[in-house]
LUMTOR-283830 format. One line per field, with one value per atom (N, C-alpha, C, O): residue number from 1; residue in three letters; x, y, z. Coordinates in nm, 3 decimals, decimal comma. Layout:
num: [NUM/...];
residu: [ALA/...];
c1: [X/...];
c2: [Y/...];
c3: [Z/...];
***
This chain:
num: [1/1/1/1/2/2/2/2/3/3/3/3/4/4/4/4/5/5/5/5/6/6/6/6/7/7/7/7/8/8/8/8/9/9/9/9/10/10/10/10/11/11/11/11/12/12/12/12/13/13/13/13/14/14/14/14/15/15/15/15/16/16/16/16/17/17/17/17/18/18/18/18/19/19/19/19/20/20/20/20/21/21/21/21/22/22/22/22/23/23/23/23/24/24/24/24/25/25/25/25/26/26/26/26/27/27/27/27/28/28/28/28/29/29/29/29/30/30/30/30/31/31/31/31/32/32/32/32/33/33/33/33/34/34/34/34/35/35/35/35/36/36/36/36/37/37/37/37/38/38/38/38/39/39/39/39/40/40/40/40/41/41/41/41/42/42/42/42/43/43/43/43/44/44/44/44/45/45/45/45/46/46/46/46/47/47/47/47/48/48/48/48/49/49/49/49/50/50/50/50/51/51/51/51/52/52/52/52/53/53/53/53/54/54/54/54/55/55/55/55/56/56/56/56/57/57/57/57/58/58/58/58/59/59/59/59/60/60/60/60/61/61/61/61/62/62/62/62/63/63/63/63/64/64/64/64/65/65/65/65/66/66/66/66/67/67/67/67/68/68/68/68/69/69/69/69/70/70/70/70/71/71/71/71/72/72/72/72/73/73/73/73/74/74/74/74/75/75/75/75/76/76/76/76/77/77/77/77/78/78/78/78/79/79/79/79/80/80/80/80/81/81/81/81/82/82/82/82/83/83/83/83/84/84/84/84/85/85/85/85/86/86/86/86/87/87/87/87/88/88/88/88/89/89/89/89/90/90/90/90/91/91/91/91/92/92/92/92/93/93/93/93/94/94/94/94/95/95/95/95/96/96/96/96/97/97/97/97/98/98/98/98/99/99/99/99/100/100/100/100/101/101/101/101/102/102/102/102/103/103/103/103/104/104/104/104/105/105/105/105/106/106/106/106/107/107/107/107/108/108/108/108/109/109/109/109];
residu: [UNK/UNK/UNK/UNK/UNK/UNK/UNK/UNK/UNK/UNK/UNK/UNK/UNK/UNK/UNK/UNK/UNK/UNK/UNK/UNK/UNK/UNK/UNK/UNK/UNK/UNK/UNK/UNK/UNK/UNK/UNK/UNK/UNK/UNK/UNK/UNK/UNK/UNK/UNK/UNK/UNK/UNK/UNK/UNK/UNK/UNK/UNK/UNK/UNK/UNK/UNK/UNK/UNK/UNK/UNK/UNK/UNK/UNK/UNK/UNK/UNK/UNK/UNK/UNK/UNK/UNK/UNK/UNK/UNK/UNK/UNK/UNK/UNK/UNK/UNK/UNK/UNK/UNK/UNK/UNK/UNK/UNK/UNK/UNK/UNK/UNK/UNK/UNK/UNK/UNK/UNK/UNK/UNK/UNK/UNK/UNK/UNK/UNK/UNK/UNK/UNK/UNK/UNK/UNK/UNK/UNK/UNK/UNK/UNK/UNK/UNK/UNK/UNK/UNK/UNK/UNK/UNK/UNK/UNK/UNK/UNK/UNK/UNK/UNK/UNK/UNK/UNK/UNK/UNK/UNK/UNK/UNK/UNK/UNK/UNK/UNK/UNK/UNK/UNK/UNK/UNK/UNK/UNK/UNK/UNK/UNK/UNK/UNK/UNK/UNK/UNK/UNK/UNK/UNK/UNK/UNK/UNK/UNK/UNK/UNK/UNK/UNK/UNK/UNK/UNK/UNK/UNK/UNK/UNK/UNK/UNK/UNK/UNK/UNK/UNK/UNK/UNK/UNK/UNK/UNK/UNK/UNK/UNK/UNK/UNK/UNK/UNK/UNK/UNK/UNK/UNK/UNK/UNK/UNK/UNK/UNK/UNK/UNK/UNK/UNK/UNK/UNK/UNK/UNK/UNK/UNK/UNK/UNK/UNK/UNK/UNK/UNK/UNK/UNK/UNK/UNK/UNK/UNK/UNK/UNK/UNK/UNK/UNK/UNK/UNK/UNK/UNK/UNK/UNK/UNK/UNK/UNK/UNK/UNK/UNK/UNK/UNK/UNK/UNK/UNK/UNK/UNK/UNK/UNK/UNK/UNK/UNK/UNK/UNK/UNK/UNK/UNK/UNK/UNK/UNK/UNK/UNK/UNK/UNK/UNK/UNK/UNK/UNK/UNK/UNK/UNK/UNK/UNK/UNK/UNK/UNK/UNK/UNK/UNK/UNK/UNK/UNK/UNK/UNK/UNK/UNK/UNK/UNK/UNK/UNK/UNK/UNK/UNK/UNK/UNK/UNK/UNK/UNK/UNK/UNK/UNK/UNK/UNK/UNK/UNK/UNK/UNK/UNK/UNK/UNK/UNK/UNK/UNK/UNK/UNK/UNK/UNK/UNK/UNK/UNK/UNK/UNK/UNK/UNK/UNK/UNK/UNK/UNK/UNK/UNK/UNK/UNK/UNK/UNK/UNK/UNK/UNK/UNK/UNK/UNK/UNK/UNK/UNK/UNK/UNK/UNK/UNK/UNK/UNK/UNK/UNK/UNK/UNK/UNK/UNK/UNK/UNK/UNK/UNK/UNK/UNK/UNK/UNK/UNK/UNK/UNK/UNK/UNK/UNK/UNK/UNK/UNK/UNK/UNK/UNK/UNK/UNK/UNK/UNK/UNK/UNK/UNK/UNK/UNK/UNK/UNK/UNK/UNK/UNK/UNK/UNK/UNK/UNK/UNK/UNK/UNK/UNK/UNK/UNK/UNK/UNK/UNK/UNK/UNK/UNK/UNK/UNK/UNK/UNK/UNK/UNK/UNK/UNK/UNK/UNK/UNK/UNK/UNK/UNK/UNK/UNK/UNK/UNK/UNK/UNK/UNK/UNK/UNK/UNK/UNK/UNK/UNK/UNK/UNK/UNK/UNK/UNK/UNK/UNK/UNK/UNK];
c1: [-6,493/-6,406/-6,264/-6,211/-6,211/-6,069/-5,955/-5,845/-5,996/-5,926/-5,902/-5,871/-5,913/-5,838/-5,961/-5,931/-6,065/-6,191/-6,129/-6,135/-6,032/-5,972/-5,897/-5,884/-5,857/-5,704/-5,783/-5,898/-5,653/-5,771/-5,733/-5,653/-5,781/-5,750/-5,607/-5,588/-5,546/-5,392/-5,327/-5,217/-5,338/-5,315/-5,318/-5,222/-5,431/-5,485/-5,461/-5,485/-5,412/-5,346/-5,180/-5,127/-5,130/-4,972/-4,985/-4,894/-5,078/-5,041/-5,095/-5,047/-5,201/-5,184/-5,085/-5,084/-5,030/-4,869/-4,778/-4,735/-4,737/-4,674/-4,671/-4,586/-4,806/-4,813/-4,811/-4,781/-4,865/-4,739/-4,633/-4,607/-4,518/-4,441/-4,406/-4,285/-4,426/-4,409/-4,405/-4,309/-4,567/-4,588/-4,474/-4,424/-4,450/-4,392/-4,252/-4,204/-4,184/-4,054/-4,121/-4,086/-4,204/-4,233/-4,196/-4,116/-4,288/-4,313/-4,157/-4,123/-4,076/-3,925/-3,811/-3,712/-3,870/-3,790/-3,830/-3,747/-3,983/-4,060/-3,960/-3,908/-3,981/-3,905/-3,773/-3,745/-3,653/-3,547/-3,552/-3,460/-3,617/-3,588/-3,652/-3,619/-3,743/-3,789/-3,709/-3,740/-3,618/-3,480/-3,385/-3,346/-3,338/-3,234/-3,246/-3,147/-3,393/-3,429/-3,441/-3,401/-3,478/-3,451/-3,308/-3,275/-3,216/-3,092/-3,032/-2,931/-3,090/-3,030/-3,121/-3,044/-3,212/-3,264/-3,188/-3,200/-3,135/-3,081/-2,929/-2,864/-2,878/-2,800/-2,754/-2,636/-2,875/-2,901/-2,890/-2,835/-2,978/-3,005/-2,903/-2,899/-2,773/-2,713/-2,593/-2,526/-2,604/-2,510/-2,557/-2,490/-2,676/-2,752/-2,715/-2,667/-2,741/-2,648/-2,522/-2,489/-2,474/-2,322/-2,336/-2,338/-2,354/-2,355/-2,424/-2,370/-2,558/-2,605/-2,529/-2,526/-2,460/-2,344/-2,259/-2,270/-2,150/-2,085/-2,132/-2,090/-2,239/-2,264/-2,296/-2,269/-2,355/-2,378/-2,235/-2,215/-2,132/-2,044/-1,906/-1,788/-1,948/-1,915/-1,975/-1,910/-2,119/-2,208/-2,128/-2,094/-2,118/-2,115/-1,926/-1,898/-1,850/-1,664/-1,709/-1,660/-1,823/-1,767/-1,855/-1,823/-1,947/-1,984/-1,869/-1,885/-1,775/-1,673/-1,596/-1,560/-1,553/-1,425/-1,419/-1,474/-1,320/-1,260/-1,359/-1,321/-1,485/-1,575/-1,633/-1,709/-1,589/-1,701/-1,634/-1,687/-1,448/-1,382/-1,257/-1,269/-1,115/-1,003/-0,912/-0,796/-1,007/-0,870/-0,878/-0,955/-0,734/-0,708/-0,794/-0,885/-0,753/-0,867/-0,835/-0,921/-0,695/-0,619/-0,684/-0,683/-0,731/-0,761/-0,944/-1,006/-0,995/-1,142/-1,112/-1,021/-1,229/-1,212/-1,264/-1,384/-1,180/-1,184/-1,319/-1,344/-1,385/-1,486/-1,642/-1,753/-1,596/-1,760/-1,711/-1,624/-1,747/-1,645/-1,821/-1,937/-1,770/-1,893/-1,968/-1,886/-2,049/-2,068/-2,081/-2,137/-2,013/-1,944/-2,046/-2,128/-2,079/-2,177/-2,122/-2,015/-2,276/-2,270/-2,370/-2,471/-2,295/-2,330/-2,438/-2,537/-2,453/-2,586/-2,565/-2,629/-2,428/-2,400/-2,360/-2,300/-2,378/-2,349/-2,151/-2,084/-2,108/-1,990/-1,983/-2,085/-1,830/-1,812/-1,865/-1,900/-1,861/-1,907/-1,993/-2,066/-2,042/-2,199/-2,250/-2,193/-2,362/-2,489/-2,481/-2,522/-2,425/-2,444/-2,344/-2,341/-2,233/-2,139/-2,115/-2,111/-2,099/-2,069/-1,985/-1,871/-1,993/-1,915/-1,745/-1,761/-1,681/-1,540/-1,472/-1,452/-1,427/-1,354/-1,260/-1,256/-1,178/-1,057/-1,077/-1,086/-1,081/-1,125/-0,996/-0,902/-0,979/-0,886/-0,909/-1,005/-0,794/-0,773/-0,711/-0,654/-0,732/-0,707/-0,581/-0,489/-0,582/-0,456/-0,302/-0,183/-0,363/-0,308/-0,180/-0,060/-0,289/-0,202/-0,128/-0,041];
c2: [-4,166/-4,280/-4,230/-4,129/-4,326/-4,230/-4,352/-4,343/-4,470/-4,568/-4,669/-4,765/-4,672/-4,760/-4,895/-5,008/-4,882/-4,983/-5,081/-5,175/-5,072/-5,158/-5,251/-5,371/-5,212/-5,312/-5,402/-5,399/-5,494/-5,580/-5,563/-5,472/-5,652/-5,691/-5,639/-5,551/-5,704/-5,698/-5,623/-5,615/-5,538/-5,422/-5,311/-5,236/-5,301/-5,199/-5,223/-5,157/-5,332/-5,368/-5,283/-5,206/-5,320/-5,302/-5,130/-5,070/-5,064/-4,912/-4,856/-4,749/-4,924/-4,870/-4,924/-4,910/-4,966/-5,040/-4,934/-4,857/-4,913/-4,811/-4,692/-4,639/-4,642/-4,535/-4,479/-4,366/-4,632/-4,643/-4,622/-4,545/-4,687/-4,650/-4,514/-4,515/-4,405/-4,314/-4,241/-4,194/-4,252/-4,191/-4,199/-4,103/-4,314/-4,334/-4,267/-4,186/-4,290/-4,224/-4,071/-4,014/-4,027/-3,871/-3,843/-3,761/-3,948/-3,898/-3,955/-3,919/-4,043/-4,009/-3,881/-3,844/-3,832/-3,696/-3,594/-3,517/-3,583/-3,510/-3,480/-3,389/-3,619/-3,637/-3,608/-3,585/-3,600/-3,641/-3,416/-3,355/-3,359/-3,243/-3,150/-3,040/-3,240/-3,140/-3,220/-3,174/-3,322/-3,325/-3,231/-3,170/-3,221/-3,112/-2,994/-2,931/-2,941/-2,813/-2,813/-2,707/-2,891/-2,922/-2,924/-2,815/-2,986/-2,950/-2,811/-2,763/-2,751/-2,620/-2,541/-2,476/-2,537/-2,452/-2,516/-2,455/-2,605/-2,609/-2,556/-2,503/-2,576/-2,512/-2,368/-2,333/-2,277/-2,184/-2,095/-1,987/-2,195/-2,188/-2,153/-2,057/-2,254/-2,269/-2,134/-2,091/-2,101/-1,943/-1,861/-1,758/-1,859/-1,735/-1,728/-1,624/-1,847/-1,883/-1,771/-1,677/-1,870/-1,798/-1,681/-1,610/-1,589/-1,473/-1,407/-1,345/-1,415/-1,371/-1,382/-1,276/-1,471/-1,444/-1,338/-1,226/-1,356/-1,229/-1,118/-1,058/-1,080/-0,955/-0,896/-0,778/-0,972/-0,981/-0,963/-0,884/-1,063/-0,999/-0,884/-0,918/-0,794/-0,668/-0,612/-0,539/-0,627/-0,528/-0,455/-0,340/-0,599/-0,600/-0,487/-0,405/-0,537/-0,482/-0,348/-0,257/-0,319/-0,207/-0,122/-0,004/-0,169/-0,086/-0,034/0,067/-0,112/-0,089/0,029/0,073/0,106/0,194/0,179/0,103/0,290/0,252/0,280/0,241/0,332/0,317/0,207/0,194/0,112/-0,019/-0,160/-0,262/-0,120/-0,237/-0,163/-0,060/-0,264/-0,280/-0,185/-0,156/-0,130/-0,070/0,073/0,107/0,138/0,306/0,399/0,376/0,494/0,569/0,650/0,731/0,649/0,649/0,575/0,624/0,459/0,383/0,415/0,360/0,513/0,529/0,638/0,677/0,640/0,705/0,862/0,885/0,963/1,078/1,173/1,291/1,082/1,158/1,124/1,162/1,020/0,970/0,988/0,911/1,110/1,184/1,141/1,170/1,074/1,072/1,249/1,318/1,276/1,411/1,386/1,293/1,494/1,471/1,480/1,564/1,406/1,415/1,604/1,647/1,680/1,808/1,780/1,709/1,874/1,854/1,947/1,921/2,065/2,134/2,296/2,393/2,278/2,412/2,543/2,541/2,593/2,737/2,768/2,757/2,802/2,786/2,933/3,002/2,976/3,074/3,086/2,985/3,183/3,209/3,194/3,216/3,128/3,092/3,237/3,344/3,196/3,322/3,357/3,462/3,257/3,286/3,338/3,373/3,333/3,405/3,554/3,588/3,635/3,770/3,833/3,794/3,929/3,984/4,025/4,122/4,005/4,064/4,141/4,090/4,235/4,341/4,366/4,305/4,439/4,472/4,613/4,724/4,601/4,715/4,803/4,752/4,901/4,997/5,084/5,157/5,055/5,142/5,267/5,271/5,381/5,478/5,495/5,565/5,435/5,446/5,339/5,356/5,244/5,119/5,253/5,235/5,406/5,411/5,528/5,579];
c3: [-1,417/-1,401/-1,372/-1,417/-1,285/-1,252/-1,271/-1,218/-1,357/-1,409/-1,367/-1,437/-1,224/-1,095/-1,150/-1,113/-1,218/-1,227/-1,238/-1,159/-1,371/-1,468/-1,359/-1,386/-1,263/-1,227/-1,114/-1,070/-1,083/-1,007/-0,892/-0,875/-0,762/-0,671/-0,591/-0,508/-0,637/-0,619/-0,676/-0,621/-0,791/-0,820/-0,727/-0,709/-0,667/-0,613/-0,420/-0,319/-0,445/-0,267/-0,302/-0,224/-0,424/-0,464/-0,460/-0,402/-0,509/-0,486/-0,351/-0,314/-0,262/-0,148/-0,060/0,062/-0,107/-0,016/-0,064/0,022/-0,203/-0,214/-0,159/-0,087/-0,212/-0,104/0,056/0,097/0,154/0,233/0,254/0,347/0,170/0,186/0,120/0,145/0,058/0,018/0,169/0,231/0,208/0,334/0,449/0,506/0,465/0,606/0,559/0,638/0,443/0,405/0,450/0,554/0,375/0,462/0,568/0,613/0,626/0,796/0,868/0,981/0,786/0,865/0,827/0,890/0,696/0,654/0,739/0,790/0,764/0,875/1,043/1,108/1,045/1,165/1,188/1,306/1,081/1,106/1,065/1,120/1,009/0,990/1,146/1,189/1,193/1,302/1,423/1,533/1,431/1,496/1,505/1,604/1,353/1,325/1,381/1,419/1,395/1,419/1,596/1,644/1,676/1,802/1,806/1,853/1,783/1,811/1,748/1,799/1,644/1,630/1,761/1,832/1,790/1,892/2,052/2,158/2,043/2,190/2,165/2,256/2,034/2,064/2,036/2,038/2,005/2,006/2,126/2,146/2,214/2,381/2,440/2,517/2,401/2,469/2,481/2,575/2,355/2,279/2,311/2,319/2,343/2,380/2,542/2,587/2,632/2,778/2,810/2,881/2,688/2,738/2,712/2,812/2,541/2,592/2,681/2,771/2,663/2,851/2,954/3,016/3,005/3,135/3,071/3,121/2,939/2,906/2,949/3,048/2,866/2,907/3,024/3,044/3,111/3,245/3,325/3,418/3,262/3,344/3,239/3,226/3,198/3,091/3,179/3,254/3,197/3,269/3,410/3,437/3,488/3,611/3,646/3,734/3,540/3,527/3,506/3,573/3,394/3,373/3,488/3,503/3,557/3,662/3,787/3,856/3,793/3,878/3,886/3,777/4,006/4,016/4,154/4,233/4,166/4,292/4,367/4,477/4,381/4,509/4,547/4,643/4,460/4,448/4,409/4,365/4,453/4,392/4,489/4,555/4,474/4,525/4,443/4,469/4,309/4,147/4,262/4,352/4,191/4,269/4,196/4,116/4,234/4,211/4,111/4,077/4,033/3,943/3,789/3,676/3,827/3,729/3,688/3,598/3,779/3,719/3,540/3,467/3,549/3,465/3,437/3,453/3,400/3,377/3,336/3,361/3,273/3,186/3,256/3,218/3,396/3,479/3,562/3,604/3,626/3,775/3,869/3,840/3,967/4,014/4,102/4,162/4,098/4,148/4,324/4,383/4,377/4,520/4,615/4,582/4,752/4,838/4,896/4,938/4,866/4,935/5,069/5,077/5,183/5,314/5,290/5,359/5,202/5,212/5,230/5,191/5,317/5,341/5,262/5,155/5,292/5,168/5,179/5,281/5,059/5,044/5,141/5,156/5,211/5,231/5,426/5,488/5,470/5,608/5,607/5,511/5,764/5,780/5,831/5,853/5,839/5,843/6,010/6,060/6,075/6,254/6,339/6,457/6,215/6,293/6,255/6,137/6,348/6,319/6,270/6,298/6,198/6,049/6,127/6,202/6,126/6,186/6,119/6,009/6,128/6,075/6,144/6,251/6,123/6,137/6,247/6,195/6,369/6,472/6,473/6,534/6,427/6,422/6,571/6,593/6,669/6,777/6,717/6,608/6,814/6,780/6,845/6,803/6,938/6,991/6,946/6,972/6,879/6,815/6,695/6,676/6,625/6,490/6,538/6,468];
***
């Protein structure tokens, strides 16, 4: 027995009405908290937006020097020397031209 025998009719209409309303108060706390949480995630979205462009454009400044912008070449910086285009050639006299020395005439001393 779980007691409910005892009551009558209308008793037992009065607590499933209540509990109705118990419920539906739920299901608007339900609602009004998974609102809150939709607007914290958009505006989550939206912070996350902006910094994504920031950094995007941090990214983009600090890629800059003067090979790749209007700043002098003064204003790059010291310590990211870009390494210089080599033509290939060997430092010093090429290999095709012939050794020159100093031809001492005999009659020149």
């Amino acid at each position: 027995m779980t007691g409910y025998e005892a009551l009558s009719q209308a008793d037992l209409l009065g607590l499933l009405a209540e509990r109705d309303q118990v419920c539906a108060g739920l299901r608007r706390a339900a609602d009004a908290r998974e609102e809150a949480a939709f607007a914290q995630l958009a505006a989550k979205d939206a912070q996350l937006a902006v910094l994504t462009a920031r950094l995007e454009d941090l990214e983009r400044r600090l890629g800059k020097d003067s090979s790749t912008s209007s700043k002098p070449p003064s204003s790059d910086s010291p310590y990211k020397k870009k390494p210089r285009d080599r033509s290939g050639r060997e430092v010093g006299a090429q290999a095709r031209q012939a050794a020159r020395s100093a031809v001492i005439d005999a009659e020149s001393v």
